[in-house]
C-alpha positions in Angstrom: 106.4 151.4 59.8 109.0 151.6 62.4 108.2 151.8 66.0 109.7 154.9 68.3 111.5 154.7 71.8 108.6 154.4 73.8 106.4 152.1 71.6 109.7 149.7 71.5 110.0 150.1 75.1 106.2 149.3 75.7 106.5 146.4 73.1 109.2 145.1 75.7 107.8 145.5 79.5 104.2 143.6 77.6 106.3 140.8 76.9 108.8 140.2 79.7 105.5 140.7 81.5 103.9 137.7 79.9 107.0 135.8 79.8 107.4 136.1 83.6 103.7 134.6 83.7 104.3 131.6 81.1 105.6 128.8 81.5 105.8 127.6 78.0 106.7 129.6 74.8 106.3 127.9 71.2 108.4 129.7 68.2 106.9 129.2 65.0 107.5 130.3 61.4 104.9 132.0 59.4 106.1 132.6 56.0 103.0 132.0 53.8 100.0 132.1 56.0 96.6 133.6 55.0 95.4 136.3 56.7 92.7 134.2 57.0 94.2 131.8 58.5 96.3 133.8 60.9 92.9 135.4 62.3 91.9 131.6 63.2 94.8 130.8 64.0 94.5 133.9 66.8 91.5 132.9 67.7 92.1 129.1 68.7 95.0 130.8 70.6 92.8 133.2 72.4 89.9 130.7 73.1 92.9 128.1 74.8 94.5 131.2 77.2 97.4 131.5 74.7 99.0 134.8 74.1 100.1 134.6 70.4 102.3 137.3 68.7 104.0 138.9 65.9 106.8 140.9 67.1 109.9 142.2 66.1 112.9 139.4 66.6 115.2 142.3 68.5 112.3 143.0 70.8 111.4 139.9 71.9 115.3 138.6 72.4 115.3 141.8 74.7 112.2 140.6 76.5 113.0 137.4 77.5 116.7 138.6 78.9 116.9 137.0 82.3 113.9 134.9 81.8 113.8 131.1 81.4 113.2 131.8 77.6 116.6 133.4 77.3 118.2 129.6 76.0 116.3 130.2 72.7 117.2 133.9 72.2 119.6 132.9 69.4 116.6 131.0 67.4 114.6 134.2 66.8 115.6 134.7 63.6 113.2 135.2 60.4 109.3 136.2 60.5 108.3 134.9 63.4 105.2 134.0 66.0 105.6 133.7 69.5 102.9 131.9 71.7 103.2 132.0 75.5 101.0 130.3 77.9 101.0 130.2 81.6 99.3 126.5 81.1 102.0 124.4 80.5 100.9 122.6 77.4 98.4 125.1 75.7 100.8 127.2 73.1 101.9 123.6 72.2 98.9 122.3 72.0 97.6 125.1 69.9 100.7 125.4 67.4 100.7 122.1 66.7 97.5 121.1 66.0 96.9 124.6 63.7 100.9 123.0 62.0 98.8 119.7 61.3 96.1 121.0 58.9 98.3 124.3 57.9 102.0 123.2 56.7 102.8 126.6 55.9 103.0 127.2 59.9 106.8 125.4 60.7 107.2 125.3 64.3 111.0 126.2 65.2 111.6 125.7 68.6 110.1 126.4 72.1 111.1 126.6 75.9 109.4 124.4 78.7 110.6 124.1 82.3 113.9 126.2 81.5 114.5 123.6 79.0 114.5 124.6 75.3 112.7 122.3 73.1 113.4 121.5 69.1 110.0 121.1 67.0 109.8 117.3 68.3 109.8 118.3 71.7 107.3 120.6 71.4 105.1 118.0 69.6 105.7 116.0 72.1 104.2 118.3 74.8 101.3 118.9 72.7 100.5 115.5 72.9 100.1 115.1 76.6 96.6 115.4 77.5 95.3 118.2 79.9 94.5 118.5 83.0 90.9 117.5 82.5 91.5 113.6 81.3 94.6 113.2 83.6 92.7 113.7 86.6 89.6 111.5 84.4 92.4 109.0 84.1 93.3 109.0 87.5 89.7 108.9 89.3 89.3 105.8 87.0 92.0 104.0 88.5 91.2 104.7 91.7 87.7 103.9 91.5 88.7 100.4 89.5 89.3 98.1 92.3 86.5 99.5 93.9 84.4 98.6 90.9 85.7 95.1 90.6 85.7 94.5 94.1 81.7 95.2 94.2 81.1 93.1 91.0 83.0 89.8 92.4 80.9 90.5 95.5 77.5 91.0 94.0 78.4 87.8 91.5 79.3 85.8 94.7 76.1 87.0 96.6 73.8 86.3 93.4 75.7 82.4 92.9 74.5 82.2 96.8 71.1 83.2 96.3 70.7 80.2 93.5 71.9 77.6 95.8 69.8 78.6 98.6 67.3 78.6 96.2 67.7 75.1 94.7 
């Protein structure tokens, strides 16, 4: 079924919209997939914050014209599903963990940063951990000199306490 003027130009402002919010956009091929599959696939992406689409290659390469996406304009080639996020790592994230139990799902490509990515970079960035653990991470090395500090202490306070005792 093929779209008129002003359903293509719709299909356009939605998505330079959302690529002037993202900051990451995975590329993925989809040849294959389930229906089924797809539908979860949707809904880890919608659960995460991740806008994931099918659109029409000429659309979307319209879209992201002046964006930072525009470096992988020339990749949008075949059937096609874009995922932008506004976190930096969460299309990654998603892609590539749905990739790992689904091999059908081929990821292409993506843009982070203004930098375009090949499917190892965008692997890569899906294996960074969020924001959660790397502020866990970070409280936890803060608060481990603390720690040891207060354990030497009480040790040298309880070692004193025996020898008074004695």
């Amino acid at each position: 079924m093929s779209l008129n003027r002003s359903e293509k130009e719709a299909v356009i402002s939605e998505v330079t919209t959302l690529a002037a919010q993202a900051q990451t956009l995975v590329i993925a091929e989809y040849r294959g997939i389930t229906v089924a599959d797809m539908t979860k696939l949707r809904n880890q992406a919608r659960s995460n914050g991740v806008n994931l689409s099918v659109l029409k290659n000429t659309l979307a390469r319209r879209a992201v014209i002046g964006s930072s996406f525009e470096i992988v304009a020339d990749q949008m080639t075949g059937p096609l599903i874009y995922g932008f996020s506004v976190d930096a790592i969460a299309a990654a994230k998603v892609v590539a963990n749905f990739a790992k139990t689904n091999d059908k799902l081929v990821i292409r490509g993506g843009v982070y940063g203004g930098k375009a990515l090949d499917a190892n970079g965008v692997k890569q960035l899906a294996s960074i951990p969020s924001k959660e653990v790397l502020m866990a991470q970070l409280c936890g090395l803060l608060m481990s000199p603390m720690s040891r500090t207060a354990v030497v202490l009480g040790a040298l306070a309880a070692q004193k306490g025996e020898t008074a005792a004695a």
